[in-house]
DRENLUM-996832 format. One record per residue: residue number from 1; residue in three letters; x, y, z of N, C-alpha, C in turn. Coordinates in steps of 0.001 Angstrom, whole numbers, plus 500000, padded with zeros to 6 digits. Layout:
BEGIN
n:NUM&res:ala&n.east:X&n.north:Y&n.up:Z&ca.east:X&ca.north:Y&ca.up:Z&c.east:X&c.north:Y&c.up:Z
...
END
This chain:
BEGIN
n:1&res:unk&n.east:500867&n.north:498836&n.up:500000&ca.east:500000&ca.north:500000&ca.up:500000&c.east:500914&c.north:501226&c.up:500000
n:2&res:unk&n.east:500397&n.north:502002&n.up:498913&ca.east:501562&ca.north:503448&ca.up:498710&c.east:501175&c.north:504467&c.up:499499
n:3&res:unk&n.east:501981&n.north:505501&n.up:500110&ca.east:501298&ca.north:506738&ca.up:500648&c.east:500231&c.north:507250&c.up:500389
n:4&res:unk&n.east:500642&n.north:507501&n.up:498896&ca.east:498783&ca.north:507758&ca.up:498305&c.east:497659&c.north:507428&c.up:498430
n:5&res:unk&n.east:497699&n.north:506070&n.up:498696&ca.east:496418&ca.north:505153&ca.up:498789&c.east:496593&c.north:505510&c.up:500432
n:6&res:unk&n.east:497562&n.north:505121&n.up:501305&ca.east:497408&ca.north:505012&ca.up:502614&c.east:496580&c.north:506313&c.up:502747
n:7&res:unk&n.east:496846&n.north:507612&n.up:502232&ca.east:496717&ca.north:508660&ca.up:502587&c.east:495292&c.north:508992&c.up:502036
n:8&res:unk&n.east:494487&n.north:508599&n.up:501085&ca.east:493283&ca.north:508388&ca.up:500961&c.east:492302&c.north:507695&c.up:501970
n:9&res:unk&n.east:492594&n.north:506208&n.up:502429&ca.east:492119&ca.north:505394&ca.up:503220&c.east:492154&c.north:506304&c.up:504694
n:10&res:unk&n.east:493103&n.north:506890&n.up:504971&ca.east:493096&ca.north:507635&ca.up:506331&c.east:492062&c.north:508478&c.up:506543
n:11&res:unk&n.east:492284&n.north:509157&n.up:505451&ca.east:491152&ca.north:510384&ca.up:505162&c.east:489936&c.north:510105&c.up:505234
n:12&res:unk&n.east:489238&n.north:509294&n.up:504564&ca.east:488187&ca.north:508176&ca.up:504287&c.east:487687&c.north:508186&c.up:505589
n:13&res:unk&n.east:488816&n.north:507539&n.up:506248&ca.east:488454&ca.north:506998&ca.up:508054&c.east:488095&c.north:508155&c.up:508612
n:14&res:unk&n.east:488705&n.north:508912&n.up:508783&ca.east:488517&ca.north:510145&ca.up:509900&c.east:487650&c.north:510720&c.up:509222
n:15&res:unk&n.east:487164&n.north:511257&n.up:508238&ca.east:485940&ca.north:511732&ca.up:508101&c.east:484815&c.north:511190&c.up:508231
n:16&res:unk&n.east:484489&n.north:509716&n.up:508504&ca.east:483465&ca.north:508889&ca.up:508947&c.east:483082&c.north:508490&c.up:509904
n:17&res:unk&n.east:484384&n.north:508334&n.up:510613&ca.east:484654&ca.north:507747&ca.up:511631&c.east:484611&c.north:508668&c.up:513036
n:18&res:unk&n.east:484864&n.north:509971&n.up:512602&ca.east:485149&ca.north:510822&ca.up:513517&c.east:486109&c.north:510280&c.up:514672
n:19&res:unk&n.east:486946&n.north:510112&n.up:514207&ca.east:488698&ca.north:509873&ca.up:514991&c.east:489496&c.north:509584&c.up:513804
n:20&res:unk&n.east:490715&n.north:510392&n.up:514419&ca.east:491823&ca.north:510055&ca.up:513400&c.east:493131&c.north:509643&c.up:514081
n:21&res:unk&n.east:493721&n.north:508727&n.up:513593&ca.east:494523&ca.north:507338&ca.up:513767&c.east:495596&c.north:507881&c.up:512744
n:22&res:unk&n.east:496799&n.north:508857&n.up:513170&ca.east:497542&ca.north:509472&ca.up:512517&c.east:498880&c.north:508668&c.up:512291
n:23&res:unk&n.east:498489&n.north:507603&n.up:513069&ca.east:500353&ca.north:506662&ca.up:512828&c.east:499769&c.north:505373&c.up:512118
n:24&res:unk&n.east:500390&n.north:504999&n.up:511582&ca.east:500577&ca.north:503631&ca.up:510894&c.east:501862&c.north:502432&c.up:511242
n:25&res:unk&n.east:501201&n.north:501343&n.up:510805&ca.east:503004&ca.north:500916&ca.up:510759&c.east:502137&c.north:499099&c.up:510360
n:26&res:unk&n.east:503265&n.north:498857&n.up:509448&ca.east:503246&ca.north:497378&ca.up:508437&c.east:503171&c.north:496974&c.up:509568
n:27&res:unk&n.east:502586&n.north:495478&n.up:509904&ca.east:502294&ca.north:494296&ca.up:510927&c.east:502744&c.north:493004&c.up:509843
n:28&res:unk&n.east:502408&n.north:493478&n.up:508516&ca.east:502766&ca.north:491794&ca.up:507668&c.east:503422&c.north:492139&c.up:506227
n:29&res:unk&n.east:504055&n.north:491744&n.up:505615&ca.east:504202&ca.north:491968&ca.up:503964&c.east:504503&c.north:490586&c.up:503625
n:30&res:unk&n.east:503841&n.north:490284&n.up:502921&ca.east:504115&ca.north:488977&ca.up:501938&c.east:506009&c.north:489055&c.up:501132
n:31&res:unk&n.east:505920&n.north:490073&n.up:501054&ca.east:507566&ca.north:490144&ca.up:500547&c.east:508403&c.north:490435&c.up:501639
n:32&res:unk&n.east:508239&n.north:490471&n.up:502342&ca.east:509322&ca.north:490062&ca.up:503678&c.east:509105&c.north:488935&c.up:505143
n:33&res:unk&n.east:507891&n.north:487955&n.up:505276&ca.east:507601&ca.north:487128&ca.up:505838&c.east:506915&c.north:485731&c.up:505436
n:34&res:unk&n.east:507004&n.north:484598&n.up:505724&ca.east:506192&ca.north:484117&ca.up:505253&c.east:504691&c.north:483896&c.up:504863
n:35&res:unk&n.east:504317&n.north:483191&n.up:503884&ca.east:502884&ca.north:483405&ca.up:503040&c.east:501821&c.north:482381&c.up:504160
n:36&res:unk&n.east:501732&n.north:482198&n.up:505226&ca.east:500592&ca.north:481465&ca.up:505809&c.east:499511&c.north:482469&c.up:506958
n:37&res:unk&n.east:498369&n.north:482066&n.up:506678&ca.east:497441&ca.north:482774&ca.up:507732&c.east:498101&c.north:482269&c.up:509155
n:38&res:unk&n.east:498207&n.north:481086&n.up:509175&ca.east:498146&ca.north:480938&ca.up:510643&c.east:499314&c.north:481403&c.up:511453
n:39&res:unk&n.east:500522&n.north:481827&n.up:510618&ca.east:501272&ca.north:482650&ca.up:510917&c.east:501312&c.north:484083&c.up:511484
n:40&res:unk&n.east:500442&n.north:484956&n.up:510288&ca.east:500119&ca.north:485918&ca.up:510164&c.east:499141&c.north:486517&c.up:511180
n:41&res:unk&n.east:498252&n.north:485943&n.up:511486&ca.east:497300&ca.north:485952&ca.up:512744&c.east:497732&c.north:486578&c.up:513520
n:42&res:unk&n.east:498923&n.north:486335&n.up:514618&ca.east:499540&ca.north:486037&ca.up:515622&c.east:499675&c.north:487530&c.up:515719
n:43&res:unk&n.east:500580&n.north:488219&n.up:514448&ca.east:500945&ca.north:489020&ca.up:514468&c.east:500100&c.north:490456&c.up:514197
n:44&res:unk&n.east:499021&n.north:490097&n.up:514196&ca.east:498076&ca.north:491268&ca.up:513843&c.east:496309&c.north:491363&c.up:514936
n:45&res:unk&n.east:496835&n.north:489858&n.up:515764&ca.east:495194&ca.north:489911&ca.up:516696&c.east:495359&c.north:491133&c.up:517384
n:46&res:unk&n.east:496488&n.north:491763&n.up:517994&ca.east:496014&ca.north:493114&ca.up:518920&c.east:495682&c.north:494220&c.up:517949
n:47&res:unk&n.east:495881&n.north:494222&n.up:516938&ca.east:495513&ca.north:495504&ca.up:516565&c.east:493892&c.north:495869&c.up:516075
n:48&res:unk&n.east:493351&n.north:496799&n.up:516475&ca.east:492185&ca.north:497484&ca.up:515994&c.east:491646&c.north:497608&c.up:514684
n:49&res:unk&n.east:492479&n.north:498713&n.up:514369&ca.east:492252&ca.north:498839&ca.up:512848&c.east:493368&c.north:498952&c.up:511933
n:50&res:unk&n.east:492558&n.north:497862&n.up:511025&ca.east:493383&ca.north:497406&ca.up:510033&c.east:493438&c.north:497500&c.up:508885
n:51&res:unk&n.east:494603&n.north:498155&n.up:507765&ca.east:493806&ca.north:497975&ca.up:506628&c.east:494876&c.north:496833&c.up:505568
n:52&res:unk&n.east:493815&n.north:495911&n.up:505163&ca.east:495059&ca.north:495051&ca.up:504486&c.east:494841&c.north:495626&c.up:502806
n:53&res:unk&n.east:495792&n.north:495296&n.up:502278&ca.east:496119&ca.north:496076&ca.up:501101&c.east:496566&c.north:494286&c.up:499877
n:54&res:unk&n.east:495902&n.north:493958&n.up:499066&ca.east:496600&ca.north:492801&ca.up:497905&c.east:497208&c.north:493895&c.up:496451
n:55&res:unk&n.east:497753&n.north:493164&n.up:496246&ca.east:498200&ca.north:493252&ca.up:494522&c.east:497934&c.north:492185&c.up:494575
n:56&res:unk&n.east:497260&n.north:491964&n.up:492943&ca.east:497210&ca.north:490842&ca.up:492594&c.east:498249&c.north:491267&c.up:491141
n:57&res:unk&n.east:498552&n.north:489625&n.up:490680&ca.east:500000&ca.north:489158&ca.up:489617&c.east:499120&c.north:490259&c.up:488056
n:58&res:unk&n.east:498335&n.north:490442&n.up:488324&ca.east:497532&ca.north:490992&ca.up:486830&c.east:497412&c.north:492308&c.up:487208
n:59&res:unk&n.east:498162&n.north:493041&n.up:488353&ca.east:498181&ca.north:494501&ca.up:488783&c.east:497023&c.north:495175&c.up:489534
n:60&res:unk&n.east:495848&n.north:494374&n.up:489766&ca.east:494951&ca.north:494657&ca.up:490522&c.east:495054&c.north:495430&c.up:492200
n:61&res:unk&n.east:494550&n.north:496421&n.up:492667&ca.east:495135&ca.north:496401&ca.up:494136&c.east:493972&c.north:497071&c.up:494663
n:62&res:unk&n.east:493903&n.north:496546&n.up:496055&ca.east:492357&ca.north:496200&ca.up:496930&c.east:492679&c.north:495809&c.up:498040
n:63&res:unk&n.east:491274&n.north:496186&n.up:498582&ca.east:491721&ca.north:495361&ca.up:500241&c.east:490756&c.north:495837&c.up:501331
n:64&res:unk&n.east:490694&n.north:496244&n.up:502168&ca.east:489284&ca.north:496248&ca.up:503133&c.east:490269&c.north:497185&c.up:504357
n:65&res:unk&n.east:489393&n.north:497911&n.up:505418&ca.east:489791&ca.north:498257&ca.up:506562&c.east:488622&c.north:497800&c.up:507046
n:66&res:unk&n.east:489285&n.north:497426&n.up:508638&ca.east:488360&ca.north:496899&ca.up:509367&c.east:488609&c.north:497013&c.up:511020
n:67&res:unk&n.east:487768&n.north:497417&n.up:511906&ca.east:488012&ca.north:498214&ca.up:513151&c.east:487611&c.north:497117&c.up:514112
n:68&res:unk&n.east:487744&n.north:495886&n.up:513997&ca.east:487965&ca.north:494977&ca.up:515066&c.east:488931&c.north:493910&c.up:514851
n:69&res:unk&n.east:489659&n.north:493695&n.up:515988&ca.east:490393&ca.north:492642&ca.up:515802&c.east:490528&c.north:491327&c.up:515246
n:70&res:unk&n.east:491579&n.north:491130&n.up:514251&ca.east:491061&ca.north:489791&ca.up:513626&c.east:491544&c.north:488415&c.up:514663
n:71&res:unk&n.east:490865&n.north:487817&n.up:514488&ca.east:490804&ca.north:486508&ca.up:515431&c.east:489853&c.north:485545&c.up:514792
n:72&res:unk&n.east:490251&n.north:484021&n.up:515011&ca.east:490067&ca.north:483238&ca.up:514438&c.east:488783&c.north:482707&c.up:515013
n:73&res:unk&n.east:487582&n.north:482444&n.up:514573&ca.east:486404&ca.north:482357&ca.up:514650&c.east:485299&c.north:481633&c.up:513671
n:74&res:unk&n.east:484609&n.north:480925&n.up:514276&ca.east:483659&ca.north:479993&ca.up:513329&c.east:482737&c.north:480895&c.up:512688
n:75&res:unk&n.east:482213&n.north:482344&n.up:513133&ca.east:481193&ca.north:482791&ca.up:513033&c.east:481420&c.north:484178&c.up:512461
n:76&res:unk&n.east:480637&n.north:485179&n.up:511575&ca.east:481068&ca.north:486409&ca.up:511549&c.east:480948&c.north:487338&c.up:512306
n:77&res:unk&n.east:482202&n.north:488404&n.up:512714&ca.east:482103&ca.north:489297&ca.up:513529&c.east:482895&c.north:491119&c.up:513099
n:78&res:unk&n.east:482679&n.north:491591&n.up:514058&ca.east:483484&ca.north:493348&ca.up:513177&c.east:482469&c.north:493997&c.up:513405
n:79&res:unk&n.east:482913&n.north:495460&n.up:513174&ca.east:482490&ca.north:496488&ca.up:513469&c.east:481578&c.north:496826&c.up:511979
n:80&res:unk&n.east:480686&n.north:497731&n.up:511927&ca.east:479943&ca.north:497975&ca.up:510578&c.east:481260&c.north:499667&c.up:509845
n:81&res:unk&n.east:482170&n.north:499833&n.up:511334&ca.east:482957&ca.north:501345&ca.up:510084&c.east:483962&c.north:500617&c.up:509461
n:82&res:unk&n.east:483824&n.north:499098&n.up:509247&ca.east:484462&ca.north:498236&ca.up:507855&c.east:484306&c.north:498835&c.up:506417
n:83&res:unk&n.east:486013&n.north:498728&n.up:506018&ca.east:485038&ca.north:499090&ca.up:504001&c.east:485869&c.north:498385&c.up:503498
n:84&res:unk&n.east:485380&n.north:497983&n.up:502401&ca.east:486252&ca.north:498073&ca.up:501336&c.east:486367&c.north:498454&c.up:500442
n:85&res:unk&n.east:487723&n.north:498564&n.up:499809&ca.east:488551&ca.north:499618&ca.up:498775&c.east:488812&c.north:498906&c.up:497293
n:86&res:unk&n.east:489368&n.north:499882&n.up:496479&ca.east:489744&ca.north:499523&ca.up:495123&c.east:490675&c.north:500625&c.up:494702
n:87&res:unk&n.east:491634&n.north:500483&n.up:493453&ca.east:492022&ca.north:500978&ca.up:492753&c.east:491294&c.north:500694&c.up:491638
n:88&res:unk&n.east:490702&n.north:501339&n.up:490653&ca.east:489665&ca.north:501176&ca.up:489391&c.east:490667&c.north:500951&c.up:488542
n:89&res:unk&n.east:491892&n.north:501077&n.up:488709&ca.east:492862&ca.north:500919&ca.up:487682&c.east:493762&c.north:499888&c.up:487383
n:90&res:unk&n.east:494455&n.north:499329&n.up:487016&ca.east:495639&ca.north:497748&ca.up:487031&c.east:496734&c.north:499339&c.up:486986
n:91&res:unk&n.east:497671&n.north:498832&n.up:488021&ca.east:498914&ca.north:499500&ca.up:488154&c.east:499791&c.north:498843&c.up:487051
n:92&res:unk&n.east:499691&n.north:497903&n.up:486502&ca.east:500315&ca.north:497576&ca.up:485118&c.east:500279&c.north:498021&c.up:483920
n:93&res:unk&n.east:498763&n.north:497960&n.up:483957&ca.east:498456&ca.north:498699&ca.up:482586&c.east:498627&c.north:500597&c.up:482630
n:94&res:unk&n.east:497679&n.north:501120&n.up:484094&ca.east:498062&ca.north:501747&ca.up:484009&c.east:498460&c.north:503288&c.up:484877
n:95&res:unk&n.east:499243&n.north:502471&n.up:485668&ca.east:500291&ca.north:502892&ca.up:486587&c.east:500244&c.north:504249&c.up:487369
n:96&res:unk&n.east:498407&n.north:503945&n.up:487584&ca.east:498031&ca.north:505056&ca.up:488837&c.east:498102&c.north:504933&c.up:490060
n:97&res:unk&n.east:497609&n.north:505831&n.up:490931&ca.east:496994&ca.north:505681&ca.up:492454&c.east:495710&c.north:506858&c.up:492476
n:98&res:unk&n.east:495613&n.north:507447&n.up:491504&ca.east:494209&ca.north:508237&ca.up:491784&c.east:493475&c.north:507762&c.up:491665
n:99&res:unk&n.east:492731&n.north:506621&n.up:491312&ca.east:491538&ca.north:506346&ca.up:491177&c.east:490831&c.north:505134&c.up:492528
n:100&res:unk&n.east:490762&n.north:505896&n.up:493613&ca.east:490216&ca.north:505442&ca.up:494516&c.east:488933&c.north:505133&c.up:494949
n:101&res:unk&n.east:488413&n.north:503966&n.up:495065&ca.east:486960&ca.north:503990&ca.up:495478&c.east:486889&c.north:503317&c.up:496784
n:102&res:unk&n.east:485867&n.north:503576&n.up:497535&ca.east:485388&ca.north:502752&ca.up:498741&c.east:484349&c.north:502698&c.up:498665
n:103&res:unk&n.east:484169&n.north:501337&n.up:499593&ca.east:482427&ca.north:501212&ca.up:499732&c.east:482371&c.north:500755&c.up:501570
n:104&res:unk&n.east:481782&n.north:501622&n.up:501903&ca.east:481497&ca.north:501514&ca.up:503366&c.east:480214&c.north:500502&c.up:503601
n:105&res:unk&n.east:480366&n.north:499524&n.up:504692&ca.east:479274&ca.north:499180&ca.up:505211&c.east:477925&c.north:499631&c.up:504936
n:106&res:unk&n.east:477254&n.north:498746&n.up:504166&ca.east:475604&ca.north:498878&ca.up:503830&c.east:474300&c.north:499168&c.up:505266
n:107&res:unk&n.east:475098&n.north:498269&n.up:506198&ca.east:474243&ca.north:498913&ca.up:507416&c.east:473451&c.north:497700&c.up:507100
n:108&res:unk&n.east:472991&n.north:496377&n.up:506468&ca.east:472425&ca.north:495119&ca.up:505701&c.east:472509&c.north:494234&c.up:506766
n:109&res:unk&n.east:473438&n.north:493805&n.up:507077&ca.east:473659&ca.north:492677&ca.up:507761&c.east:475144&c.north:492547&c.up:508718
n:110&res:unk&n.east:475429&n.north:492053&n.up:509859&ca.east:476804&ca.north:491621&ca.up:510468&c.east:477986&c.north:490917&c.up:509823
n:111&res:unk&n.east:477591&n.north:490878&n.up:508576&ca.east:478504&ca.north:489520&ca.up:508062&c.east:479430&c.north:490348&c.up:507904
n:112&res:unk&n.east:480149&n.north:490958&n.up:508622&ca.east:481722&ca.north:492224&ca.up:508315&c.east:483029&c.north:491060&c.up:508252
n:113&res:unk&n.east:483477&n.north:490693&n.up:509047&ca.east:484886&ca.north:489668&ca.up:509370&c.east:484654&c.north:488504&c.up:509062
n:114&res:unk&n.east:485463&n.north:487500&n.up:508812&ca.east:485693&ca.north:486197&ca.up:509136&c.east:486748&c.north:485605&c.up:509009
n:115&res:unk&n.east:487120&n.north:484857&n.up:510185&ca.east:488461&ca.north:484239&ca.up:510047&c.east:489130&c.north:482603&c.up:510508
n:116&res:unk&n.east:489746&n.north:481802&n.up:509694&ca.east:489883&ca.north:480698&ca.up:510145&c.east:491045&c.north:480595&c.up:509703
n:117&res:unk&n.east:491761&n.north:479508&n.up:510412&ca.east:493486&ca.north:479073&ca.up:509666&c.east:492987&c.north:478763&c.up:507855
n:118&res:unk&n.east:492368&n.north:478567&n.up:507704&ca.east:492343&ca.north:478008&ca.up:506190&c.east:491675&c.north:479317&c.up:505535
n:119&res:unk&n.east:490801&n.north:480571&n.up:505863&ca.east:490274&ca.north:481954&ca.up:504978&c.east:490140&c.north:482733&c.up:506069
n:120&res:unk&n.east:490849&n.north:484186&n.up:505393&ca.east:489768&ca.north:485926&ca.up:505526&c.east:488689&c.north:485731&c.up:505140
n:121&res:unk&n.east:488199&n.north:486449&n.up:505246&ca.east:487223&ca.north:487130&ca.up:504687&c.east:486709&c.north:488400&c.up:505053
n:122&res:unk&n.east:486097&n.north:489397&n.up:504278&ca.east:485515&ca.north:490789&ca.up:504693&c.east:484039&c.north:490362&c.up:503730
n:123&res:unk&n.east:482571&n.north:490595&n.up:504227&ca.east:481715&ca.north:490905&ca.up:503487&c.east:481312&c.north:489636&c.up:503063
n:124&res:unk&n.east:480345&n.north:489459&n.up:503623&ca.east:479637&ca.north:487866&ca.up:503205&c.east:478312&c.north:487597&c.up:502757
n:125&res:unk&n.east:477870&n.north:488861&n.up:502536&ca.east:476125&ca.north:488260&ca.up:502013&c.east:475627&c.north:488503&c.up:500461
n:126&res:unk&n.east:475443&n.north:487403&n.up:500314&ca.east:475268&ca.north:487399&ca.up:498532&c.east:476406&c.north:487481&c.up:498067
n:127&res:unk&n.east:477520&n.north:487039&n.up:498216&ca.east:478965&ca.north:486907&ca.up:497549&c.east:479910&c.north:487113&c.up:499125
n:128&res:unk&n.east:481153&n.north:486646&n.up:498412&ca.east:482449&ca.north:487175&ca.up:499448&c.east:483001&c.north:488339&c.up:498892
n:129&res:unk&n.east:483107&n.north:489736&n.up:499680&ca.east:483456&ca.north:490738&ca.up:499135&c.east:485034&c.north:490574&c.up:498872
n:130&res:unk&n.east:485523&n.north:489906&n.up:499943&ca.east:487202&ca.north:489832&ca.up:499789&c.east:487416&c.north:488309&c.up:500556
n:131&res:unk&n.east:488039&n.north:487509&n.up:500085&ca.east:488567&ca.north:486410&ca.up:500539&c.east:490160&c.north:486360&c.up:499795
n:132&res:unk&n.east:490919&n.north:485811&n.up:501299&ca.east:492134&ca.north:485516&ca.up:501241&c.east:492784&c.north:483627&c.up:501665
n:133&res:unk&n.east:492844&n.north:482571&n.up:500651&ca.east:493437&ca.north:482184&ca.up:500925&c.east:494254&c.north:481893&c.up:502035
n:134&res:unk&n.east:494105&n.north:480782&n.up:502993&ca.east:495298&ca.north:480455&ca.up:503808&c.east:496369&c.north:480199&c.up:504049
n:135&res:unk&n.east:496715&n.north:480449&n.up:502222&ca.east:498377&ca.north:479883&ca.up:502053&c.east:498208&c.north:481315&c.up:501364
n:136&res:unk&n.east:497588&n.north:482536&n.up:501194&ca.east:497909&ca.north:483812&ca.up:501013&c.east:498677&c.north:484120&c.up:499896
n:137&res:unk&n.east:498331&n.north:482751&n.up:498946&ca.east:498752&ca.north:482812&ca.up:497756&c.east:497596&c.north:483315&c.up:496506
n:138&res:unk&n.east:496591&n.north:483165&n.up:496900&ca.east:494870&ca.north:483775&ca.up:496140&c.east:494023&c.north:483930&c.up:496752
n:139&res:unk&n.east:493052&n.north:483675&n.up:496176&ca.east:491712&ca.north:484354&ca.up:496807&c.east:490573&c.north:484643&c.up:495898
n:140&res:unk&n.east:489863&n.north:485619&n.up:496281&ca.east:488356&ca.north:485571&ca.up:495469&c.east:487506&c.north:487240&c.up:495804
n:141&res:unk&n.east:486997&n.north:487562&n.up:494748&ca.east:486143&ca.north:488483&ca.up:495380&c.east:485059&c.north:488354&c.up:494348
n:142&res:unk&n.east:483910&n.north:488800&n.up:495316&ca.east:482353&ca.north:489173&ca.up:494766&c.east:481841&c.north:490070&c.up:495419
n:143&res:unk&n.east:481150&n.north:490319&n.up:494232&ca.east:480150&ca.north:491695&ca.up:495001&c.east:479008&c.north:491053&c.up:496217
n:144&res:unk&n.east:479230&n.north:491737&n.up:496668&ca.east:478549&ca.north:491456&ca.up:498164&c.east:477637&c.north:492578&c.up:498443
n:145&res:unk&n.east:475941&n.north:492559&n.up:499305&ca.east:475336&ca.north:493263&ca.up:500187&c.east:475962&c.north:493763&c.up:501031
n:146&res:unk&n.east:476915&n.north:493496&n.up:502012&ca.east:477174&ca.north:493747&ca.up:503402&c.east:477774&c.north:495155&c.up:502944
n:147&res:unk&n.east:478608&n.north:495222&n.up:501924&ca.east:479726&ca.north:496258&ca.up:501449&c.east:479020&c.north:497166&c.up:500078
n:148&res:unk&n.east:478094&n.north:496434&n.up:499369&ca.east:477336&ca.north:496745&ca.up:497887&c.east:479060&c.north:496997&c.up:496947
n:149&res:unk&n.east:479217&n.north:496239&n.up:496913&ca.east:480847&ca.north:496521&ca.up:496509&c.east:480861&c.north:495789&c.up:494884
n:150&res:unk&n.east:481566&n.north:496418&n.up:493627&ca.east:481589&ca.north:495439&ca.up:492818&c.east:482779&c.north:494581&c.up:493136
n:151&res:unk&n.east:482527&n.north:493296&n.up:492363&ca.east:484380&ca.north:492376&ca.up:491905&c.east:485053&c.north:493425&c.up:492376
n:152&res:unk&n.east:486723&n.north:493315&n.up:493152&ca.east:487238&ca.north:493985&ca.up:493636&c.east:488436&c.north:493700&c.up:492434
n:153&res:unk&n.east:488667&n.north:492921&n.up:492274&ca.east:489624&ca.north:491739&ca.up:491428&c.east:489529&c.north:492496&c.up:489716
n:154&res:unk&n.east:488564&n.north:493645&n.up:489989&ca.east:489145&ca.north:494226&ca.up:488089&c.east:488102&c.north:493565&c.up:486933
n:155&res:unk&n.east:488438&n.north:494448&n.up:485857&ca.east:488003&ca.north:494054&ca.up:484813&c.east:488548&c.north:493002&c.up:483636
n:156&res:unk&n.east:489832&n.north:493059&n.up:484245&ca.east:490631&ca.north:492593&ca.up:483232&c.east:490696&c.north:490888&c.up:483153
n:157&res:unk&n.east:489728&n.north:490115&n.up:483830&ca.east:489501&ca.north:488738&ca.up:483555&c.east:488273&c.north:488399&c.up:484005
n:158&res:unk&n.east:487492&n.north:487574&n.up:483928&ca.east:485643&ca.north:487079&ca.up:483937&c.east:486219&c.north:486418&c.up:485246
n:159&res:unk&n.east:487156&n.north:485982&n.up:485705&ca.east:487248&ca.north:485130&ca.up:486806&c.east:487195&c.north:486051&c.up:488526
n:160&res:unk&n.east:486648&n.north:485633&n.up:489220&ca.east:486721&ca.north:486266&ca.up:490728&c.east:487452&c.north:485871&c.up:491692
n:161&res:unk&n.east:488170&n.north:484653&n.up:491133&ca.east:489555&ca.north:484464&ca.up:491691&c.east:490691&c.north:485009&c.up:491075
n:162&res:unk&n.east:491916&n.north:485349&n.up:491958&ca.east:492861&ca.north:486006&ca.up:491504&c.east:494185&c.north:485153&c.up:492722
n:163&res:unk&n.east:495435&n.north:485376&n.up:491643&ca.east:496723&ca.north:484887&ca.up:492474&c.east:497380&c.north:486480&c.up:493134
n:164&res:unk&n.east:497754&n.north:486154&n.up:494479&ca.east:498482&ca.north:486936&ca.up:494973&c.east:500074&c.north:487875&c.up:494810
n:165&res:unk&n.east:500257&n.north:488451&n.up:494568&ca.east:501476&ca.north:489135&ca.up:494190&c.east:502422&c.north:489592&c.up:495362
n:166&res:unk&n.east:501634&n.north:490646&n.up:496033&ca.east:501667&ca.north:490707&ca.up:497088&c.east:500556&c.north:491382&c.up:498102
n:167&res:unk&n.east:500601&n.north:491116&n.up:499639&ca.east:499779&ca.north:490914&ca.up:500452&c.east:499943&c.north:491721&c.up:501597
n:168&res:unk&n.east:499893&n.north:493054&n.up:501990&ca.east:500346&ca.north:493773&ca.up:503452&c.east:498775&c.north:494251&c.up:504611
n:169&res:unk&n.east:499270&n.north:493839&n.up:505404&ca.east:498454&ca.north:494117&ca.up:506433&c.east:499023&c.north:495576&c.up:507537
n:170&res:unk&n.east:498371&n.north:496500&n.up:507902&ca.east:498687&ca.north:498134&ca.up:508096&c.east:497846&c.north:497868&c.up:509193
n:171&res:unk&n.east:498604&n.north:499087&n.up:510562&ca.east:497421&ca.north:499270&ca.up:511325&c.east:497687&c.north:500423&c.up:511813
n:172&res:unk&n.east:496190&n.north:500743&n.up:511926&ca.east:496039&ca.north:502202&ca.up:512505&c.east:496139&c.north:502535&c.up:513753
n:173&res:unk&n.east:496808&n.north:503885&n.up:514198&ca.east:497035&ca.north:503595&ca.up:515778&c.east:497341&c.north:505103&c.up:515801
n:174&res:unk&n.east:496687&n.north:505411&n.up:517157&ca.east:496884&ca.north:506573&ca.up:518112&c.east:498391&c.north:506899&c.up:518060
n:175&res:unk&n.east:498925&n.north:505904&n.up:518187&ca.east:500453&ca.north:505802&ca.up:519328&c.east:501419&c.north:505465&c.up:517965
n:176&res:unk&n.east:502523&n.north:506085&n.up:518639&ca.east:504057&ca.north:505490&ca.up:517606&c.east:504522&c.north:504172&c.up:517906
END
């Protein structure tokens, strides 16, 4: 996730949210730790809010913030000031960061989080808005109620699965 985007998503937050969460700091990168959830977990249950950020291998980039702790759970849980995000653009083809969209919580249903050693997930009713793989190598997105979100995953293939490129998890915080 680039400044730009971080610096959109912040903005996003604090104007909705009414609090602003002026520090950041990486908790995960797929290019500097290993690729497993059940790894990854460990290192991100204390934090609040989170925003995870994918590239996908076809330049796609997306990802969700979400203001409760992730923890591993049979059932869905989270806060409704969950969203999720997009770049409308493939940074491949063509090699923006302005084109930002979000879609905040529909206010529809609880289905915000979900988490198990084997999937993420953000957004579960009538599609998975964002699913991550447990080997954090792919995943899936659909448009979902919970979020009214389209495919997050782009135009550039009919498929709603996508391979991972890379994968960072961000959290927002009061404190340095």
């Amino acid at each position: 996730v680039t400044p730009p985007i971080m610096a959109g998503l912040r903005q996003y937050h604090a104007e909705h949210n009414r609090n602003d969460f002026p520090h950041f700091s990486l908790k995960f990168s797929s290019a500097q730790e290993s690729n497993s959830l059940s790894q990854v977990l460990p290192m991100i249950e204390e934090s609040k809010y989170t925003i995870i950020g994918v590239e996908t291998t076809l330049g796609d980039v997306f990802g969700a913030f979400c203001s409760s702790p992730w923890k591993t759970n049979p059932e869905w849980f989270g806060s409704r000031n969950a969203f999720l995000w997009r770049l409308t653009k493939s940074r491949v083809r063509e090699a923006t960061e302005d084109c930002l969209e979000i879609y905040p919580h529909t206010g529809t249903d609880d289905l915000i989080q979900y988490c198990t050693e084997q999937t993420l997930a953000v957004g579960g009713s009538h599609g998975i808005g964002l699913m991550i793989d447990g080997d954090m190598m792919g995943g899936e997105s659909n448009s979902c109620s919970s979020f009214g979100n389209p495919r997050l995953c782009g135009e550039s293939t009919s498929s709603s699965e996508f391979d991972v490129a890379t994968i960072e998890v961000w959290e927002f915080s009061q404190r340095v």
